[in-house]
C-alpha positions in Angstrom: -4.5 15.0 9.8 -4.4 16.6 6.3 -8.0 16.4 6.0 -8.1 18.5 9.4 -5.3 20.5 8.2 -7.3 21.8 4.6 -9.9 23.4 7.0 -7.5 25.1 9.5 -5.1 27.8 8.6 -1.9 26.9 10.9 1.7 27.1 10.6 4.2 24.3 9.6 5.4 24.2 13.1 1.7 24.2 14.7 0.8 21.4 12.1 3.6 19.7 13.4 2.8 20.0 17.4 -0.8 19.3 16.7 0.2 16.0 15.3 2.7 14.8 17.8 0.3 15.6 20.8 -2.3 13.3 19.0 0.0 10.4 18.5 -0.8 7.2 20.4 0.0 3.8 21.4 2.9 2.0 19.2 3.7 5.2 17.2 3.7 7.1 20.3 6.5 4.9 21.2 8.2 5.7 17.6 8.0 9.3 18.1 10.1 9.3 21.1 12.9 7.3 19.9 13.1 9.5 17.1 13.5 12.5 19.1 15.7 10.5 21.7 17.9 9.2 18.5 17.8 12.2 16.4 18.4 15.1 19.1 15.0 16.4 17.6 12.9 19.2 19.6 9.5 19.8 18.3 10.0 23.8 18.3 12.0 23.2 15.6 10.7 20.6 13.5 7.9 21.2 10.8 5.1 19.7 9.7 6.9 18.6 6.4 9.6 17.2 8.4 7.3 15.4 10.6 5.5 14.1 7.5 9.0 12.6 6.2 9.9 10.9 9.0 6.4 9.1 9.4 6.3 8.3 5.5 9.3 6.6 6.2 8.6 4.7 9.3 4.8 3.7 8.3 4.4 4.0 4.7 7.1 2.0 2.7 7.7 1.2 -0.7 6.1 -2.2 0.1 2.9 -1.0 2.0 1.8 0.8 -1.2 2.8 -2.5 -3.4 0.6 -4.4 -1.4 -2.0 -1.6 -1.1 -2.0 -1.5 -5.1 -1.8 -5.2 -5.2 -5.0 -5.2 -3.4 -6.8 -2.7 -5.2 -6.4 -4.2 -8.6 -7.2 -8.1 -6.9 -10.5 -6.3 -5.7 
């Protein structure tokens, strides 16, 4: 999405609803438990926030030891 993101000039918050309406399958899933859990309404989330929450969920400490792991076995 940040790649999409460079060429369009939208807000934090229209970053943010582009995002969640293009979410599918397992992290679909995700998204609504966070907003279930957390009380969270898109209208006033960002696209910052967003980013946070997935870093969190998908991208952990571990997945970028293994990913660096990997690059240097390559």
């Amino acid at each position: 999405m940040r790649k999409f993101f460079i060429f369009h000039d939208y807000s934090e918050n229209m970053k943010e609803k582009i995002t969640t309406i293009s979410l599918k399958h397992k992290v679909d899933i995700w998204w609504e438990d966070v907003q279930n859990v957390k009380g969270i309404h898109e209208d006033d989330l960002t696209w910052h926030e967003f980013e946070r929450l997935f870093k969190k969920k998908y991208l952990s400490k571990r997945y970028f030891d293994d990913t660096t792991k990997e690059f240097y076995d390559f």
